[in-house]
C-alpha positions in Angstrom: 22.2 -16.7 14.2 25.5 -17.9 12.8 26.7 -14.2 12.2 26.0 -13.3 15.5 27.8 -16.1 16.9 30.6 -15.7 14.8 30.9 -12.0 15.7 30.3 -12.8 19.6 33.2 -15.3 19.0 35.8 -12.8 17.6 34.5 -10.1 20.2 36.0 -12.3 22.9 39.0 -13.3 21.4 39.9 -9.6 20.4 38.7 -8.5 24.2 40.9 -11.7 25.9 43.6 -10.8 23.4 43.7 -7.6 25.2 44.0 -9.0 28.5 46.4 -11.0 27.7 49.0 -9.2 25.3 48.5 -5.4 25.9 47.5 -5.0 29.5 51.0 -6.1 30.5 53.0 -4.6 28.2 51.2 -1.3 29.2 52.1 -2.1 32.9 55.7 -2.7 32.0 55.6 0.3 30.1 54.2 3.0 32.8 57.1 1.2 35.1 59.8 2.0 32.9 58.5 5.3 32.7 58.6 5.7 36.8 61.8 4.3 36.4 63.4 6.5 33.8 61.8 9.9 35.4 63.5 8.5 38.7 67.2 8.1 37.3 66.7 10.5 35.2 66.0 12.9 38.4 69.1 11.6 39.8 71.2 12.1 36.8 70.8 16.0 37.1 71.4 15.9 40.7 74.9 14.1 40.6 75.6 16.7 37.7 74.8 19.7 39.8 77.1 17.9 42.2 79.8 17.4 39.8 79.1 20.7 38.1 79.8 22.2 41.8 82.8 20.4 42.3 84.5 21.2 39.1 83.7 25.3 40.1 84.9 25.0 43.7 88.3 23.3 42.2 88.2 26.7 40.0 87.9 28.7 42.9 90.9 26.7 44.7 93.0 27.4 41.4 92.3 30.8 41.9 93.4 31.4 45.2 96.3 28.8 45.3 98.7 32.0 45.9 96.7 32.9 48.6 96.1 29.5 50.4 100.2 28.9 49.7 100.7 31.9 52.3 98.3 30.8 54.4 100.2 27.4 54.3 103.5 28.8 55.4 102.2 30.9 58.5 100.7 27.6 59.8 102.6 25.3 61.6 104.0 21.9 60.5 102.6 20.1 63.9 99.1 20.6 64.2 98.9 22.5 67.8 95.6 24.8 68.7 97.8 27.3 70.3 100.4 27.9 67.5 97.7 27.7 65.1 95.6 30.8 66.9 99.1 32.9 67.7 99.3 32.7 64.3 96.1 33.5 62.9 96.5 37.0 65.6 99.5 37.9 64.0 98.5 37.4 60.4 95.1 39.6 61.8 97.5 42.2 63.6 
């Protein structure tokens, strides 16, 4: 009866260890798994952001002879009118 005892007694330390030391740390675990997934998901969002910024800069380097004569046919003062005149005689 003394073995049985004994091995009830170590059963229920073993299954309140449990409860007490690993059932947390499991919980904080799968939350810093939620967690990581979640920035990690942002992470390659703001790089796709940044990766399309640094190509339309590209694009702007590429053209700057073009938007340079684009900038001289507009007018200093910005006025609808000129701005359209202009636009009709570049067209023309």
């Amino acid at each position: 009866m003394q073995k049985n005892t004994l091995a009830a007694i170590i059963f229920s330390a073993a299954f309140f260890l449990v409860f007490v030391l690993v059932l947390p740390q499991y919980d904080s675990i799968k939350t810093a798994k939620g967690a990581l997934t979640t920035r990690r998901n942002l992470l390659a969002e703001r790089t796709a952001v940044v990766n399309k910024i640094v190509e339309a800069q590209k694009q702007v380097q590429s053209r700057q002879a073009d938007i340079n004569k684009i900038k001289s046919f507009l007018p200093e003062r910005k006025q609808i009118d000129e701005v359209v005149s202009s636009i009709q005689n570049i067209s023309e």
